[in-house]
C-alpha positions, 0 to 999 in steps of 0.5 A, spaced: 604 323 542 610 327 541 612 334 542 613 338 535 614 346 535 611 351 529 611 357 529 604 361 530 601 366 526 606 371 529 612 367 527 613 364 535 615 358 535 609 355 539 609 347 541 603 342 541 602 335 541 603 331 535 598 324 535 604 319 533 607 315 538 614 315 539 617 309 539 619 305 546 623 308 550 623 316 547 620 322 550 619 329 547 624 335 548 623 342 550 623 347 545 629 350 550 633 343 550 632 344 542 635 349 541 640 349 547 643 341 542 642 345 535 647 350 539 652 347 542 653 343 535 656 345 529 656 338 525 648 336 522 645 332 516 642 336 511 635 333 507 633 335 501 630 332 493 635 335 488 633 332 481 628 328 484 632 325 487 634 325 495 641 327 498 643 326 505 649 331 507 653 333 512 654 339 514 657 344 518 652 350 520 650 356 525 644 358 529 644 366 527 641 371 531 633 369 528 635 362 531 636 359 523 640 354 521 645 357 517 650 354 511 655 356 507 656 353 500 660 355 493 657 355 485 657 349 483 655 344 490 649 340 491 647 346 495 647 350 490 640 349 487 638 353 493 640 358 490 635 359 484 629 355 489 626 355 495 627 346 497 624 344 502 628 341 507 630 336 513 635 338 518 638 333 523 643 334 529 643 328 534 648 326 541 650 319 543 652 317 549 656 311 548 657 309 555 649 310 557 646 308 550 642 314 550 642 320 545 639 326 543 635 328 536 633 334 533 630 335 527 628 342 523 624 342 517 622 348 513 624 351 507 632 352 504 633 358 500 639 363 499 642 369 502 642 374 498 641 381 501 649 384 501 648 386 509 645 379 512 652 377 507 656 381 512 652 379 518 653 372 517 660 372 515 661 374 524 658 367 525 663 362 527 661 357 521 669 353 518 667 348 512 671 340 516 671 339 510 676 342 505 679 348 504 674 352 499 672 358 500 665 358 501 662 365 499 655 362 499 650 362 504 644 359 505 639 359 511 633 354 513 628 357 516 624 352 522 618 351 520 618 346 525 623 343 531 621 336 534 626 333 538 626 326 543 630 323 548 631 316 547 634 310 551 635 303 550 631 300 556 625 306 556 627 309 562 626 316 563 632 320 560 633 327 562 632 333 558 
């Protein structure tokens, strides 16, 4: 079994129990150990087909106020195509412990689209959101909305790991 969060009829964010064992040695992640990992970081891999092909990037990112995963882009990039779509994406952001071998992993799943509402732009230009990557300006913003949130804790010998 393994623990995954969807949202309710409300939109809450709900857990339950999915039927798939987790390889040997994880466990499921609390909704709150979750978020507080999406929190802490600010580099993630970001998941999704574009002309019918997959791409696999990293990228820096927020969580805004709502608890989505936020980016920044400019004309032109990979993630542009959300600009004109609604892409269906994969989130991931993990922590290693070399030391112990242990590590944490949290994916988010849901819909990539665009921000195109000129008062969310500026609310989100608050967010500490800098591109590692070059020195562009990334006038673009692009969110994913969780549809669902599924972490867990692994560690090479199987031992319980803490949360």
């Amino acid at each position: 079994m393994r623990l995954v969060y969807e949202p309710d009829e409300q939109g809450y964010l709900r857990d339950r129990l999915q039927s798939v064992d987790p390889p040997h040695g994880t466990e499921g992640l609390s909704l709150d150990a979750a978020q507080a990992l999406l929190a802490r970081n600010h580099v993630g891999r970001l998941g999704f087909v574009r002309y019918d092909q997959p791409v696999l990037l990293p990228v820096n990112y927020a969580i805004d106020a709502q608890g989505d995963v936020v980016l920044r882009t400019t004309r032109g990039s990979k993630l542009y195509v959300a600009e004109n779509e609604v892409v269906p994406a994969a989130f991931e952001v993990d922590e290693f412990d070399t030391a112990s071998g242990r590590g944490i992993t949290v994916v988010v799943r849901g819909p990539m689209v665009a921000v195109v509402d000129l008062i969310e732009i500026r609310r989100l230009r608050d967010l500490d959101l800098n591109s590692f990557a070059d020195a562009v300006e990334r006038e673009r913003w692009i969110r994913i909305l969780p549809r669902s949130i599924e972490g867990w804790v692994f560690s090479p010998s199987g031992e319980r790991a803490p949360t």
